[in-house]
C-alpha positions in Angstrom: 81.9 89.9 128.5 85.0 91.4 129.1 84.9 95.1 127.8 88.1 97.3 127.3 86.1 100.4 127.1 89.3 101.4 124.5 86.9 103.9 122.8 86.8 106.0 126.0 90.0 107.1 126.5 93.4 108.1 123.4 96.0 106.5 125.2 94.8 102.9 125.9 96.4 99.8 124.9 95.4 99.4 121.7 96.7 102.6 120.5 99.6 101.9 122.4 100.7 98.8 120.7 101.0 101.2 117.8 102.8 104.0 119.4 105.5 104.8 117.2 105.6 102.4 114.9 102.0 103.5 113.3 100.6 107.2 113.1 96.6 106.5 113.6 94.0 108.7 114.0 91.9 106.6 117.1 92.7 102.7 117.9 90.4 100.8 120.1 89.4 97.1 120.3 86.1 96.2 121.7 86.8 93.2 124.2 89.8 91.6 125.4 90.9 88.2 125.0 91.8 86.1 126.9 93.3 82.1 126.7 90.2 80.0 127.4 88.0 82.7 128.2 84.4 83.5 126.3 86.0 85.6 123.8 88.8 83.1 122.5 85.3 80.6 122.0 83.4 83.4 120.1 86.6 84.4 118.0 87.3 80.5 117.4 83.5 80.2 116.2 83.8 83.4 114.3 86.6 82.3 112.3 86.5 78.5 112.1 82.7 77.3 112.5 80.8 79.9 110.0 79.0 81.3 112.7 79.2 84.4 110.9 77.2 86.7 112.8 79.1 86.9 116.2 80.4 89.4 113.8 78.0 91.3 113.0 76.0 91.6 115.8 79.7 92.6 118.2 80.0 95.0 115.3 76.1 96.3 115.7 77.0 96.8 119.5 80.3 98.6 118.9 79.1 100.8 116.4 76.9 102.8 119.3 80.0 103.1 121.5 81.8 104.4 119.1 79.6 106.7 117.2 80.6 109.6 119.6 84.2 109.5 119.4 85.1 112.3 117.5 88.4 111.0 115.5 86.1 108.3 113.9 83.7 111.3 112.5 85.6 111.7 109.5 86.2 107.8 108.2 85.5 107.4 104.9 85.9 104.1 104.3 85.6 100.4 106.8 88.5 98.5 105.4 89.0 94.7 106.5 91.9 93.0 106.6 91.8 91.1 103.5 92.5 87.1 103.0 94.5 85.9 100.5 92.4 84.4 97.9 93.9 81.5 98.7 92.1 81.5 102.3 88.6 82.5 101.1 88.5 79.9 99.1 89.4 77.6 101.9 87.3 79.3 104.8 84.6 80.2 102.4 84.3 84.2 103.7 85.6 86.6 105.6 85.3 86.2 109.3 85.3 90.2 110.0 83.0 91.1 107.2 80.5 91.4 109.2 81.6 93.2 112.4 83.0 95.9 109.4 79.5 96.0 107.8 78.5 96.5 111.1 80.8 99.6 112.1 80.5 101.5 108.5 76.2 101.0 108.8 76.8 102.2 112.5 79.2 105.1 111.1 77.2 106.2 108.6 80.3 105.7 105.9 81.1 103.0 103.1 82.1 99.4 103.6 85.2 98.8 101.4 86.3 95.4 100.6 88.3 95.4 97.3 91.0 98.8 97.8 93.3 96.6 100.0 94.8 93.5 98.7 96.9 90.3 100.4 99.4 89.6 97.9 100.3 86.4 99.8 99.7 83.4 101.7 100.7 82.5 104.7 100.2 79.7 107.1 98.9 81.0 110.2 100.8 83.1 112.8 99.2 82.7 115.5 102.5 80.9 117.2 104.8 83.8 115.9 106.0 86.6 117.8 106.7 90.3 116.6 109.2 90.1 114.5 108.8 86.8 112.7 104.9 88.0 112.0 106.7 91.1 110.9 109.1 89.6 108.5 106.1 87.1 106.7 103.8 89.9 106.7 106.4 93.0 105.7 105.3 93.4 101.8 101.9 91.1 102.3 99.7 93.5 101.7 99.0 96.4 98.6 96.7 98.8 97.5 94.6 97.5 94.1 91.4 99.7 93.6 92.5 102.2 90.6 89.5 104.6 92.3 90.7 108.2 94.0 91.2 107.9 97.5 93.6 110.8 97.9 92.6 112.5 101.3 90.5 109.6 103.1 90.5 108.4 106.4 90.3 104.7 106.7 89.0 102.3 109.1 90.8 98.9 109.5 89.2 96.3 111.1 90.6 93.0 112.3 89.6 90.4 114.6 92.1 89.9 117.1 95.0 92.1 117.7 98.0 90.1 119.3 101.3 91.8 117.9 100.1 93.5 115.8 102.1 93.4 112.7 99.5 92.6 110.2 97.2 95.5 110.8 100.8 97.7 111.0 101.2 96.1 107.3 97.6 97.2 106.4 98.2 100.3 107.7 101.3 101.0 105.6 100.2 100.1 102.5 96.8 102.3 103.1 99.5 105.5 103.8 101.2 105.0 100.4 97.8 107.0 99.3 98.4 110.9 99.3 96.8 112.1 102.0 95.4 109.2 104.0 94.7 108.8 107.7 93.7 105.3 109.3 92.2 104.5 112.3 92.2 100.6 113.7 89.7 99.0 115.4 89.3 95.1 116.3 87.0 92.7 118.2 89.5 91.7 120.2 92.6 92.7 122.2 94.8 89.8 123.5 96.9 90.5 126.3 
């Protein structure tokens, strides 16, 4: 498997596809991904076949890399980046519910599916670039648990970063809270 070994080291590219355009507390994705490599066929079995827990168990392995890294002490909350309802319906779950599960356990912290919202639905963007992904995806996403989250540091999880312009949009809609940090993590950065 292709490790990144992101969670070693601040400045690597995960957090750098963020540089300025997101303040995060830690970034790091567990593996890269490559076209036609083993981690595009787990991904594509992850997300289209139901084999569900690639997820989980990439999660159970990550969560002991990252236990020690001391920005990811204080998360609060696991946050995945939601579907629209829309999508659920049609995949039937949430392909990184599991590799989330898996961090928060492996954290020690709570698992929160229902504070962040997709407002809309989108065909896929997995052909778009930067800013076309940035313009569909700008307003997608909102904040709809009434609880008080002033203050907490969150943990966004994603599959596969490419651009990444939709965990940028969770991100920004997670900020609107007073107070909150967020960190990103992901299964998978493509190059």
């Amino acid at each position: 498997m292709p490790f990144t070994q992101h969670h070693l080291y601040e400045d690597n590219e995960t957090a750098k596809r963020f540089a300025g355009r997101l303040p995060l507390e830690h970034a790091s994705s567990a593996l890269y991904f490559h076209k036609e490599g083993i981690v595009q066929g787990v991904i594509h079995n992850l997300k289209y076949k139901g084999v569900e827990d690639l997820g989980r168990l990439i999660g159970e392995w990550y969560a002991q890399d990252i236990q020690e890294v001391e920005s990811l002490k204080t998360v609060t909350d696991v946050i995945p980046v939601p579907l629209h309802k829309k999508r659920l319906a049609e995949r039937g779950y949430n392909q990184i519910a599991g590799f989330g599960m898996a961090l928060a356990k492996g954290l020690g912290t709570n698992y929160n599916d229902t504070l962040l919202v997709r407002k809309t639905y989108a065909r896929t963007q997995t052909n778009k670039n930067l800013e076309a992904r940035a313009e569909i995806i700008s307003d997608a996403f909102d904040i709809e648990s009434a609880g008080n989250h002033e203050g907490k540091h969150f943990l966004l999880v994603d599959d596969v970063i490419t651009t990444g312009a939709t965990l940028e949009a969770c991100g920004r809609a997670l900020l609107k809270i007073p107070g909150a940090r967020v960190s990103i993590i992901t299964i998978a950065y493509a190059h």
